[in-house]
C-alpha positions as CSV (number, residue, x, y, z in Angstrom):
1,X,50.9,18.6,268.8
2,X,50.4,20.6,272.0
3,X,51.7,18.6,275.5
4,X,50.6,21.1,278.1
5,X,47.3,20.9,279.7
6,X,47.7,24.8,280.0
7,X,48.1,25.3,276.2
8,X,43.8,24.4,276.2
9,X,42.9,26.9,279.1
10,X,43.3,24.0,282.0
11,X,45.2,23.1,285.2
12,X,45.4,20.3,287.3
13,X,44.9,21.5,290.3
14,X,42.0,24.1,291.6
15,X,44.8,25.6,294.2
16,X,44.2,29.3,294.0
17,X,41.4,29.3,291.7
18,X,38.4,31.7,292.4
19,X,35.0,29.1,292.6
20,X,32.4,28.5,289.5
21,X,29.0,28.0,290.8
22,X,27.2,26.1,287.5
23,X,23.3,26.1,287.6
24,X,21.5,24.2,284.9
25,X,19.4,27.2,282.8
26,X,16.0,25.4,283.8
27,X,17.1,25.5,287.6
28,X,18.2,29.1,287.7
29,X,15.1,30.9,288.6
30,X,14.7,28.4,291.4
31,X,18.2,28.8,292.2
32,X,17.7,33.1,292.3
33,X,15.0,32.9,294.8
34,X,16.5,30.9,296.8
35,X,19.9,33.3,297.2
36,X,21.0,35.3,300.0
37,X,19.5,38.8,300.0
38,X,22.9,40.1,298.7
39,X,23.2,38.1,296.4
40,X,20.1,38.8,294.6
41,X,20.4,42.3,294.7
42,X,23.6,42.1,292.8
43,X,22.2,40.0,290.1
44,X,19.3,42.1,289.8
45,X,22.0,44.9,289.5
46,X,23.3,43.3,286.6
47,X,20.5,42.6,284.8
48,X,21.6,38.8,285.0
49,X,18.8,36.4,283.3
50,X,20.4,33.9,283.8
51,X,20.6,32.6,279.6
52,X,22.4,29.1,278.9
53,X,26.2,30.5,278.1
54,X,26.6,33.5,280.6
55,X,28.2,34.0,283.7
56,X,28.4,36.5,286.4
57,X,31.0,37.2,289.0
58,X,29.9,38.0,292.2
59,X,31.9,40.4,294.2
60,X,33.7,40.0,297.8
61,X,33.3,42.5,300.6
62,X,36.5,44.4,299.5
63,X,35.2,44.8,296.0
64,X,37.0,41.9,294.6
65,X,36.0,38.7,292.8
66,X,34.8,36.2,294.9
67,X,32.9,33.9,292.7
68,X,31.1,33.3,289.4
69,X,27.9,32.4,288.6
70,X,27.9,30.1,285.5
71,X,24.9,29.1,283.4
72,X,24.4,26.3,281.0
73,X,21.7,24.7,279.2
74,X,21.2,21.7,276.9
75,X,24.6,22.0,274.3
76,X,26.6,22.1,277.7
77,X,29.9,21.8,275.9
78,X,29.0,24.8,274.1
79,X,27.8,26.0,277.3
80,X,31.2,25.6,278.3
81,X,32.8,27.1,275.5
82,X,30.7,30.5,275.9
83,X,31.7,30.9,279.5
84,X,34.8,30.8,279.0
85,X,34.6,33.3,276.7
86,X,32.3,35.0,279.5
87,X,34.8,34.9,283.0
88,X,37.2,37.5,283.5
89,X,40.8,36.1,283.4
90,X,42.1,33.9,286.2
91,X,42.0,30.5,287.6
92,X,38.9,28.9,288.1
93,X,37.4,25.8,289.6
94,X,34.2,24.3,289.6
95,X,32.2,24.1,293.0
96,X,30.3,20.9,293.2
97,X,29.0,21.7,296.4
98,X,27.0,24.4,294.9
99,X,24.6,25.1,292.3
100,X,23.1,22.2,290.3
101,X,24.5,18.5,290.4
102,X,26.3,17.4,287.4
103,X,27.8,13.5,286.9
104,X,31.0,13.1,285.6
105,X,30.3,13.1,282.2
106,X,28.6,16.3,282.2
107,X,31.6,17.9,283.8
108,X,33.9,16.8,281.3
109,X,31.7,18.1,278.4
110,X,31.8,21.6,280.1
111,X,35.6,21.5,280.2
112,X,35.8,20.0,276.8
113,X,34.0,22.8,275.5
114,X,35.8,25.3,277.7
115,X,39.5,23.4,276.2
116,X,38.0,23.9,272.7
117,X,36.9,27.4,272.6
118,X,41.2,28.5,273.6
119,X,41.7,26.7,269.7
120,X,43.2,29.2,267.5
121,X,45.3,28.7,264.3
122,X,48.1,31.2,264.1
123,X,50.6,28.9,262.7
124,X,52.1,31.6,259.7
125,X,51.8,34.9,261.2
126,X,54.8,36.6,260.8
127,X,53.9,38.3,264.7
128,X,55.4,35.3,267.1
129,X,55.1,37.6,270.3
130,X,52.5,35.5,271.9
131,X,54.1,32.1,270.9
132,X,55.0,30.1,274.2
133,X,52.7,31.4,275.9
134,X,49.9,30.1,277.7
135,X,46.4,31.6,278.2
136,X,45.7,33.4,281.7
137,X,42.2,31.9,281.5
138,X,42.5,28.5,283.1
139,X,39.5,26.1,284.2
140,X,40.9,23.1,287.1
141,X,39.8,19.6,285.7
142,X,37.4,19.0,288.4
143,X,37.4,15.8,290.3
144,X,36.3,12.6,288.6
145,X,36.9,13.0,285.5
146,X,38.6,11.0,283.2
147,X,41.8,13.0,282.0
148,X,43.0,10.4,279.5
149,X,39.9,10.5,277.8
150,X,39.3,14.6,277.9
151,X,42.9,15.4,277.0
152,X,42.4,12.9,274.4
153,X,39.8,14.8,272.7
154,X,41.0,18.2,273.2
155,X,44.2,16.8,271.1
156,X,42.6,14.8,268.8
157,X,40.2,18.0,267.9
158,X,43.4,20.6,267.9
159,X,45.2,18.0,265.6
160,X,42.7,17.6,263.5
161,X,41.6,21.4,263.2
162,X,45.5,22.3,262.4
163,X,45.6,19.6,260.0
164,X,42.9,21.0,257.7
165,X,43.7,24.5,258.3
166,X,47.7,24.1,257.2
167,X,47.8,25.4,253.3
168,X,48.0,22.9,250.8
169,X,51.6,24.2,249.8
170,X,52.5,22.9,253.2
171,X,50.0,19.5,253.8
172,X,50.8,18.1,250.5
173,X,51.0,14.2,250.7
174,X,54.3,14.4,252.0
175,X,52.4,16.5,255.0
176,X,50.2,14.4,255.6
177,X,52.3,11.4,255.7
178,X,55.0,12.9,258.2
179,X,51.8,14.2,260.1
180,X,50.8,10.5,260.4
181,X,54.5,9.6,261.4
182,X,55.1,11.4,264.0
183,X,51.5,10.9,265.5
184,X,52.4,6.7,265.4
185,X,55.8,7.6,266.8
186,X,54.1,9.7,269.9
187,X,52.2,6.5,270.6
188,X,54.6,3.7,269.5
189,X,52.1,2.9,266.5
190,X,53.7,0.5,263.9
191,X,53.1,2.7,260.5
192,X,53.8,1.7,256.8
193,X,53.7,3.6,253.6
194,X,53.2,2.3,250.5
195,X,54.2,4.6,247.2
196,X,55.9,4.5,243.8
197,X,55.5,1.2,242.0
198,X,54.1,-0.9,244.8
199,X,51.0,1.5,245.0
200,X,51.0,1.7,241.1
201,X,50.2,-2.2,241.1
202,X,48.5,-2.8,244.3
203,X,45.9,0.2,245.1
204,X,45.8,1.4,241.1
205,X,42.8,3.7,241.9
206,X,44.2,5.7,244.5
207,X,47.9,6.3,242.1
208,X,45.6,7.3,238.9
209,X,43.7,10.3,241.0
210,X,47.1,11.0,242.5
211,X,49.6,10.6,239.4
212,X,49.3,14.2,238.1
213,X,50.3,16.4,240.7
214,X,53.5,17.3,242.0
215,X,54.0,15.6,245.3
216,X,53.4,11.6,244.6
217,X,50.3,9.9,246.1
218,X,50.6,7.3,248.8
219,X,49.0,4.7,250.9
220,X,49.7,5.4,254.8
221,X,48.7,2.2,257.1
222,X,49.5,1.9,260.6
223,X,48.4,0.2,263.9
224,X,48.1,0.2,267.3
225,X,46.9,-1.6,270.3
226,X,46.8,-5.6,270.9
227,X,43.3,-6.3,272.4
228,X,40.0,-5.5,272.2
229,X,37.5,-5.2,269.0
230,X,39.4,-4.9,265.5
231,X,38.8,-1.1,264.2
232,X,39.2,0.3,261.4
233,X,39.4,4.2,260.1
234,X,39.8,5.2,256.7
235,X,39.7,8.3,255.8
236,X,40.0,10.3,252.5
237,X,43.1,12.6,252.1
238,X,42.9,14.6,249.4
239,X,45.0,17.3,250.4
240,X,43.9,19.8,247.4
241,X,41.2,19.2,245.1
242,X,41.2,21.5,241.6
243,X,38.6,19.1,240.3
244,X,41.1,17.6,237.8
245,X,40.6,18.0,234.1
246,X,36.9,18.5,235.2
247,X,38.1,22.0,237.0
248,X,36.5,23.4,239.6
249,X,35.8,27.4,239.6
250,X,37.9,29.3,241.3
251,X,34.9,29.8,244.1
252,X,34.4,25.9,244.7
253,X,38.3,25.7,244.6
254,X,39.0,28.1,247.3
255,X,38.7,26.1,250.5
256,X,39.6,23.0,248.6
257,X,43.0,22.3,251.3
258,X,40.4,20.9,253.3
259,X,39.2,17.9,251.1
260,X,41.7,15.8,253.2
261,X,39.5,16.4,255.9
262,X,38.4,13.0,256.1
263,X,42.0,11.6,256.9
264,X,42.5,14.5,259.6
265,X,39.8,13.3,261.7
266,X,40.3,9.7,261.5
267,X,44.0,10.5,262.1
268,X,42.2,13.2,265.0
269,X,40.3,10.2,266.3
270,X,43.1,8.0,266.7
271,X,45.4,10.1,268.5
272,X,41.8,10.2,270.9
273,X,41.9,6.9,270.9
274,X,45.2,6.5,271.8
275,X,45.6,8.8,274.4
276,X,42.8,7.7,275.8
277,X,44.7,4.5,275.9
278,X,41.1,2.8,275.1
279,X,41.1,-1.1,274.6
280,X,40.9,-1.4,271.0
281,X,43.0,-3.1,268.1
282,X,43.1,0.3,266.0
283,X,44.2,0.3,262.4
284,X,44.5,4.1,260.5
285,X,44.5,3.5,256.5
286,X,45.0,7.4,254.9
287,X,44.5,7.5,251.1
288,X,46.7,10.6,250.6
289,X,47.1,12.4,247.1
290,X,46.1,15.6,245.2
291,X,44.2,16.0,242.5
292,X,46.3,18.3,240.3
293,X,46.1,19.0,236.1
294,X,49.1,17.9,234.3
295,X,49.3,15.7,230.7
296,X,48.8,12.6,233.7
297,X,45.5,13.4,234.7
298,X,42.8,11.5,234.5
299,X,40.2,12.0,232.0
300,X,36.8,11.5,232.3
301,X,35.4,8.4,230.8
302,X,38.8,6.4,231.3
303,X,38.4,3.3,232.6
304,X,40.9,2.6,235.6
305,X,41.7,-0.6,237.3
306,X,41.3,-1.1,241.4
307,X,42.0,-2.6,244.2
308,X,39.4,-4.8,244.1
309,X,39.6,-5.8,240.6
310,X,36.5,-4.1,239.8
311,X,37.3,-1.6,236.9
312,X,35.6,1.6,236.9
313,X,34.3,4.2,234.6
314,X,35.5,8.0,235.5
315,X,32.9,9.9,235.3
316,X,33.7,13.3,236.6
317,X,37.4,13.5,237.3
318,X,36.0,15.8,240.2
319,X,34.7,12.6,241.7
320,X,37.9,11.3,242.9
321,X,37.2,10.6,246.9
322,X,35.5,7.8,246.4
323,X,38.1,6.1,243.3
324,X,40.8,6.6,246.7
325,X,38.2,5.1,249.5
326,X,37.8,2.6,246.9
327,X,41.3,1.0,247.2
328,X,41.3,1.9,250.9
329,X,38.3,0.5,251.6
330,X,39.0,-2.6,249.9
331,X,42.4,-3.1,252.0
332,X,40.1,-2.3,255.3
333,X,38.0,-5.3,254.3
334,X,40.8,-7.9,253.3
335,X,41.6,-8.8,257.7
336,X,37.9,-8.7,258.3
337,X,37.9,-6.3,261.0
338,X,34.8,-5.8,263.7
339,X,33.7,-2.2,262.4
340,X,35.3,-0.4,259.7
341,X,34.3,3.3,259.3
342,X,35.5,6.2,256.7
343,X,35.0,9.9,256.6
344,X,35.2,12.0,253.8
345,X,34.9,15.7,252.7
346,X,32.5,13.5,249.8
347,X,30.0,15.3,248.5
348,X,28.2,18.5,247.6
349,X,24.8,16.6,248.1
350,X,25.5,15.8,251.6
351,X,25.3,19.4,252.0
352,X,22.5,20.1,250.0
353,X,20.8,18.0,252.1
354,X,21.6,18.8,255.7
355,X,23.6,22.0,255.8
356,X,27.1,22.6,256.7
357,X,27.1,21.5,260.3
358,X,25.0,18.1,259.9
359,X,27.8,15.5,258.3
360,X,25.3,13.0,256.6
361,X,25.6,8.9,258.4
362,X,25.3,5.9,256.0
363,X,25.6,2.3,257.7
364,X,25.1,-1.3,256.3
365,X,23.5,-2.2,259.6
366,X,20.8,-0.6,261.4
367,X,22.0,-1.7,265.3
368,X,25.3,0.3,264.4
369,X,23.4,3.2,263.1
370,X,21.1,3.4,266.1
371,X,23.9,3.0,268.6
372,X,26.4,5.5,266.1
373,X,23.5,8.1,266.8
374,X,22.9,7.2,270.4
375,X,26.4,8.1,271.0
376,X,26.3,11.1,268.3
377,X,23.4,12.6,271.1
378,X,25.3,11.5,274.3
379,X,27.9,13.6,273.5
380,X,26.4,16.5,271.2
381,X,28.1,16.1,268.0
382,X,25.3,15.4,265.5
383,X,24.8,13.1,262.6
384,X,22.0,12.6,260.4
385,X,21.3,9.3,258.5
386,X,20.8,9.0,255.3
387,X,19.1,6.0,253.8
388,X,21.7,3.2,251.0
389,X,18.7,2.8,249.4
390,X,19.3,-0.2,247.3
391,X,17.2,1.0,244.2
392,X,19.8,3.8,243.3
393,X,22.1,1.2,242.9
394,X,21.5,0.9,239.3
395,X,22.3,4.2,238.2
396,X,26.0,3.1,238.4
397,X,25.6,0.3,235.9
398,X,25.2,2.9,233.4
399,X,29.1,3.3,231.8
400,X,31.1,0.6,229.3
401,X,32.2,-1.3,232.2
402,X,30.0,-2.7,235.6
403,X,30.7,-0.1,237.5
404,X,30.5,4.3,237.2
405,X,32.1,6.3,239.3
406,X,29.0,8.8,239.5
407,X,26.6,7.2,237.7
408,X,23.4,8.6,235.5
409,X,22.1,11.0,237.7
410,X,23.0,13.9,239.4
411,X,20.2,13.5,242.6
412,X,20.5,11.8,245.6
413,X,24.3,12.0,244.8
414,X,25.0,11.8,248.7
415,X,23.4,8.2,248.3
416,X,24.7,7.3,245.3
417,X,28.4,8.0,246.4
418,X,27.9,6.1,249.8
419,X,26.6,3.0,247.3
420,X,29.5,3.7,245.3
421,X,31.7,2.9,248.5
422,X,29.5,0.3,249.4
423,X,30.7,-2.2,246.7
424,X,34.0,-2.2,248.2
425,X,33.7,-2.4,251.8
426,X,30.9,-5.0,251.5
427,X,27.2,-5.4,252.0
428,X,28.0,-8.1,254.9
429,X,30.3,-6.0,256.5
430,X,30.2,-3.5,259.7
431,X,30.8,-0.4,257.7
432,X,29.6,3.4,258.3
433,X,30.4,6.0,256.2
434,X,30.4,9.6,257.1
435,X,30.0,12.7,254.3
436,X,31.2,15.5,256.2
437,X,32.2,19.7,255.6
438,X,35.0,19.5,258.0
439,X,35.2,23.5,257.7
440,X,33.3,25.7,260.0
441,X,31.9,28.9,257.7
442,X,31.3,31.2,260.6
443,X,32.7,31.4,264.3
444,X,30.8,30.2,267.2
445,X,32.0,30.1,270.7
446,X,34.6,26.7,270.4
447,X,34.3,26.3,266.8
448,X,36.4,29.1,265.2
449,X,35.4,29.3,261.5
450,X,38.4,26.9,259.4
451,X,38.4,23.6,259.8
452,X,36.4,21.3,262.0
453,X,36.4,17.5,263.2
454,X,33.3,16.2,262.8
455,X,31.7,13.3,264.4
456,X,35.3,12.7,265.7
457,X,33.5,12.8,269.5
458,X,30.8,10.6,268.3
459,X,32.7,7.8,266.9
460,X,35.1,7.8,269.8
461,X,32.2,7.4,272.3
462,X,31.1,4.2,270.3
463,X,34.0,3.0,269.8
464,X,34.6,3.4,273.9
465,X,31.2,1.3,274.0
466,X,32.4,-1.1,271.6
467,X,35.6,-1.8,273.8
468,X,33.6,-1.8,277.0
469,X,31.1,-4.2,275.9
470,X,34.1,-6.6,274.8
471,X,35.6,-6.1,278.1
472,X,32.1,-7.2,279.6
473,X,31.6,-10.4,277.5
């Protein structure tokens, strides 16, 4: 966990710093004509159009820098993220006196993207010259923003990223539970983990999928904060996936240390949440295990025994997020909190249906939904809902017992997995689920290709809502 506001590219203070003049891409023809005669004739010099991302120093009378021109569009954290990648190196500040007006939010989403695009995961090279150091490509946090909340998410990305990036050699269960240890220690979280015999009897669902491998399975539970609404993040940590006795190929195996995904952005989240110091009783439940092949596995067609008391049929022994969420969830539920909301690396469908880069939203209510994607756009991290559509719930009545695991059909499996989760966090209750990639298959400016924390951003800025509407009542 980094601790340094340089380590992400930033600096407190703008002392020294060469000016960034931002102008919004729609203002920038506007903005030309209205430049010194100098000025213009540089730009025209350098062929400078003025495109959303760029940026363009503009020279002092001796030849040196003087300022920059910076240009951003729509995605301004992205915006962000490409000029840094644009400036030269140096120290730079933003003018706010100059160039197009921007409120404090829309600052902070330009740094945020700017703090994001430094992310790099060098962790195991055997080359540690460059470790200790700090990039020579700093930004000042201009005035008025919130810090707490922007180094927040910078960390709670960075964690998340390294989380899912670490090999699965390294994040076993163990991993992730001294990953979640130290995080509850930095904030003086209380954490418990439950393992061995107690999880055998009292979250059966999550010890079956976990009995095989080497490293046991576990339950990790902690809390934080003492006022404010009651949330509660659950996330699926499945920190390598070989399909069980239903194996993957090698292919679909590959990338497979990233099915705990789900856990490293709700675990991403909190430390957000935390750091932000926002006014919120949090709760982190991690259902941590691996599904490894051994004479334990699971087979499919067994019928196991949950949380809930609702014994289900295994279907596809590949299917094993939702058997974890399943005890998880049901723990979520027992204290009744205000929201509850999970993420998981679930399906294949998800992706089918919306890509790689569009995690797929499922809600009971519709109010949460609209506000969840409100705050999704606020802060450009998209979601996409998908429908519970209550007739697909009888395709898991299809097994020797109530309940399948994957039911009698292969389509709308995105759905069918979100109803699956459904009959344990409740129809009454405020629950969201989230089917996301968590792995970025190609570099962009801030979002390296590896792993990814999505809707982290979105679910922080309604949860933020959620506190400051409790505040207001």
């Amino acid at each position: 966990m980094k601790t340094k506001i340089t380590d992400y590219g930033l600096q407190k203070s703008a002392k020294g710093t060469h000016a960034l003049i931002l102008v919004h891409a729609d203002e920038w023809a506007a903005w030309y004509e209205a430049a010194e005669h100098s000025a213009k004739n540089w730009i025209t010099a350098q062929a400078f159009s003025g495109q959303a991302g760029t940026a363009l120093t503009m020279p002092a009378d001796d030849g040196s820098i003087d300022t920059a021109i910076g240009v951003f569009g729509k995605h301004d954290i992205w915006d962000g993220a490409c000029l840094a990648k644009a400036l030269p190196q140096g120290g730079w500040h933003i003018d706010p006196n100059r160039g197009t007006m921007l409120n404090a939010m829309a600052y902070e989403m330009l740094v945020l993207g700017w703090a994001l695009s430094q992310y790099s995961f060098d962790r195991f090279k055997n080359d540690d010259s460059g470790k200790g150091e700090t990039t020579s490509k700093r930004l000042a946090i201009p005035d008025g923003v919130n810090a707490n909340r922007l180094l927040g998410l910078i960390e709670g990305v960075w964690f998340c990223r390294d989380l899912i990036n670490i090999p699965a050699n390294h994040m076993t269960p163990q991993g992730l539970e001294d990953s979640a240890t130290a995080l509850a220690k930095r904030y003086g979280a209380a954490i418990t983990v439950i393992s061995g015999d107690e999880l055998k009897t009292s979250f059966p669902a999550i010890n079956t999928v976990g009995r095989a491998a080497e490293i046991a399975p576990r339950l990790i539970d902690f809390t934080w904060g003492d006022a404010g609404p009651r949330i509660t993040l659950v996330g699926k940590g499945i920190t390598f996936d070989s399909g069980g006795l239903d194996l993957k190929p090698s292919k679909a195996m590959e990338m497979m240390k990233k099915d705990m995904g789900g856990s490293a952005t709700v675990l991403g989240l909190a430390m957000a949440i935390m750091a932000a110091k926002l006014p919120v009783q949090l709760r982190v439940i991690v259902a941590a295990a691996e599904n490894a092949v051994s004479d334990r596995s699971m087979r499919p067609l067994d019928v196991i025994d949950t949380r809930a008391c609702i014994r289900v049929e295994v279907g596809n022994t590949d299917a094993e997020g939702r058997l974890v969420l399943a005890d998880a969830l049901t723990l979520a539920r027992e204290d009744d909190p205000d929201f509850i909301i999970d993420f998981a690396t679930l399906t294949g469908a998800a992706r089918v249906a919306l890509g790689t880069e569009l995690p797929a939203l499922f809600c009971n209510r519709d109010d949460t939904a609209t506000q969840i994607l409100a705050a999704s756009s606020e802060v450009g991290d998209p979601l996409w809902r998908l429908p519970l559509f209550d007739d697909y719930d009888r395709h898991l009545e299809n097994g020797h017992v109530t309940l399948s695991s994957t039911g009698s059909t292969g389509f709308g499996g995105a759905i069918t997995a979100a109803l699956f989760l459904r009959r344990f966090a409740g129809n009454d209750s405020n629950w969201a689920h989230i089917d996301v990639m968590a792995w970025n298959l190609s570099s962009q400016p801030g979002r390296p290709r590896g792993g990814e924390a999505m809707g982290l951003r979105a679910i922080f800025r309604y949860i933020e809502h959620l506190a400051t509407e409790k505040q207001c009542q």
